[in-house]
VEXDREN-55906 format. One record per residue: residue in one letter; y, z, x of N, C-alpha, C in turn. Coordinates in steps of 0.02 Angstrom, whole numbers, plus 32768, in hexadecimal, padded with zeros to 4 digits. Atoms other than C-alpha are relative to their C-alpha. Layout:
# VEXDREN-55906
AYZXYZXYZX
...
END
This chain:
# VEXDREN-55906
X8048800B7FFEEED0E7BCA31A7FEF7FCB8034
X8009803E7FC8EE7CE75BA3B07FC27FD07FEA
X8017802B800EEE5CE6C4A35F7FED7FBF8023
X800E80247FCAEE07E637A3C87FE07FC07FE1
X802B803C8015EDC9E588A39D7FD07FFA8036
X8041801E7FE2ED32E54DA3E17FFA7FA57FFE
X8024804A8024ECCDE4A7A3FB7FAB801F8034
X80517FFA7FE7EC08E4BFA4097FFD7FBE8021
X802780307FDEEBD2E45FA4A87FC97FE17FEA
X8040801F800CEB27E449A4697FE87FCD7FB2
X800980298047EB3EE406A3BE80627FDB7FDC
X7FB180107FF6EC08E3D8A3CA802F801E7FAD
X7FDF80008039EC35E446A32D8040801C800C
X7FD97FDE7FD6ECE2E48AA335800180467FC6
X7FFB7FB68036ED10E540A2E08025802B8010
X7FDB7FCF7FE6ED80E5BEA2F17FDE80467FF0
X80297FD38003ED48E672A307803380488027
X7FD27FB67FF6ED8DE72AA31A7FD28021802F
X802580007FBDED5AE75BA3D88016804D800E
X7FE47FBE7FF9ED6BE827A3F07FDD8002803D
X80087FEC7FCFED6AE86BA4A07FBE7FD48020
X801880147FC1ECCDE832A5107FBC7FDC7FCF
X803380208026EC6CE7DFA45F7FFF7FB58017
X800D80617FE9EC20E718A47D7FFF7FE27FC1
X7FFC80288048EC3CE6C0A3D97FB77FCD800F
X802A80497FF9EBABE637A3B280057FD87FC6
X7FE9804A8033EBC3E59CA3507FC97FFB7FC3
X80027FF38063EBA1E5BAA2907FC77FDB7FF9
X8020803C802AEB59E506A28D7FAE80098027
X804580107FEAEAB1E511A3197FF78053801E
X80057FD67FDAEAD2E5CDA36480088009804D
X7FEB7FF67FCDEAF8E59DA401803A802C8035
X7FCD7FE17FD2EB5BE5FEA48080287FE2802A
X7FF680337FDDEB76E56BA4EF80517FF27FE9
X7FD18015802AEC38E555A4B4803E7FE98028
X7FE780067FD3ECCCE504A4F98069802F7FC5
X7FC07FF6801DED83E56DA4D380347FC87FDB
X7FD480367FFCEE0BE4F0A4868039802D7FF9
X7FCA80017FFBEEB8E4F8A49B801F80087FC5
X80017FF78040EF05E53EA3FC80607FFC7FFF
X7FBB7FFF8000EFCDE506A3D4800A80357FCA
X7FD87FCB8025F03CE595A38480217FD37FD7
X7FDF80178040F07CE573A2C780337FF88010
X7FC37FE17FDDF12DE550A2E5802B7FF47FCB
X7FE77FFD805BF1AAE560A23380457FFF8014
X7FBE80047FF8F253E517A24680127FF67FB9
X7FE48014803BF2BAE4DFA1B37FE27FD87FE9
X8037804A801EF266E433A19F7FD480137FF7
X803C7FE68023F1BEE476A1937FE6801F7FE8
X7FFD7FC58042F1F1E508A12780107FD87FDB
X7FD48026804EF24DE480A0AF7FB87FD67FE3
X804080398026F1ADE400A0AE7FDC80497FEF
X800F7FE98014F147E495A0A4801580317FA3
X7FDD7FE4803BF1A3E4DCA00A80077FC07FBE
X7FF88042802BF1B9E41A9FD07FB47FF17FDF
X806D800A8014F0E7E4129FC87FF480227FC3
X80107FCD804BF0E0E4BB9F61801D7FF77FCB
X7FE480078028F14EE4829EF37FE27FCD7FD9
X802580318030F0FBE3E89EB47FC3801A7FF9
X803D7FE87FFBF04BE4499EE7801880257FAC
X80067FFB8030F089E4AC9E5B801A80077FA2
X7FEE802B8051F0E5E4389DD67FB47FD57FF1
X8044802D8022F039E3DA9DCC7FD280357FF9
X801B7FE2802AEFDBE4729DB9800880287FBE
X7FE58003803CF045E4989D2F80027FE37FC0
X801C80308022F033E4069CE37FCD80067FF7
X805F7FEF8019EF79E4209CE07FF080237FE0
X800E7FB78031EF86E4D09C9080277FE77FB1
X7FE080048036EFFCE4789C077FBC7FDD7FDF
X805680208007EF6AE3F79BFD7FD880177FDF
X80427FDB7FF2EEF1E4679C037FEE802D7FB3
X7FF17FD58040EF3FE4DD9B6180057FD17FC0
X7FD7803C804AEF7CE4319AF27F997FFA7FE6
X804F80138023EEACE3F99AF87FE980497FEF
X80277FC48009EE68E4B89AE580247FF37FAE
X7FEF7FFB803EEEE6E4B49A4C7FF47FD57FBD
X801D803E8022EEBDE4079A0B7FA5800B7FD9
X804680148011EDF6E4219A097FEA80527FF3
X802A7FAD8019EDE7E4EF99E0804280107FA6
X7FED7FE0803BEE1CE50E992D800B80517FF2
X80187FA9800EEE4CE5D498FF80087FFE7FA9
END
């Protein structure tokens, strides 16, 4: 997909935007056309930032876990059947 960041000259918002063949994107925030391209770096996934990445989700979701245990102990505490 030809994905492109932006920055609106006229109001300095930035945005990214999906640019097909000979279309002009305009900036979300004032409509302007006025826009300047930016320079967009490629994701790049070695070991290390597959491991932190994998290290994140992992606590991302032992603490939402924790929340759902949470979440069932008070539902069980304060609803009588």
């Amino acid at each position: 997909m030809p994905m492109f960041d932006f920055v609106c000259t006229s109001c300095q918002h930035s945005f990214e935007a999906l640019v097909r063949g000979s279309q002009v994107p305009a900036c979300p925030a004032c409509g302007s056309e006025a826009l300047e391209k930016q320079i967009a770096l490629p994701a790049i996934k070695t070991s290390s930032t597959h491991g932190m990445a994998m290290a994140a989700a992992k606590r991302r979701d032992k603490a939402q876990g924790q929340e759902r245990v949470h979440a069932q102990r008070q539902y069980e505490l304060n609803h009588d059947d």
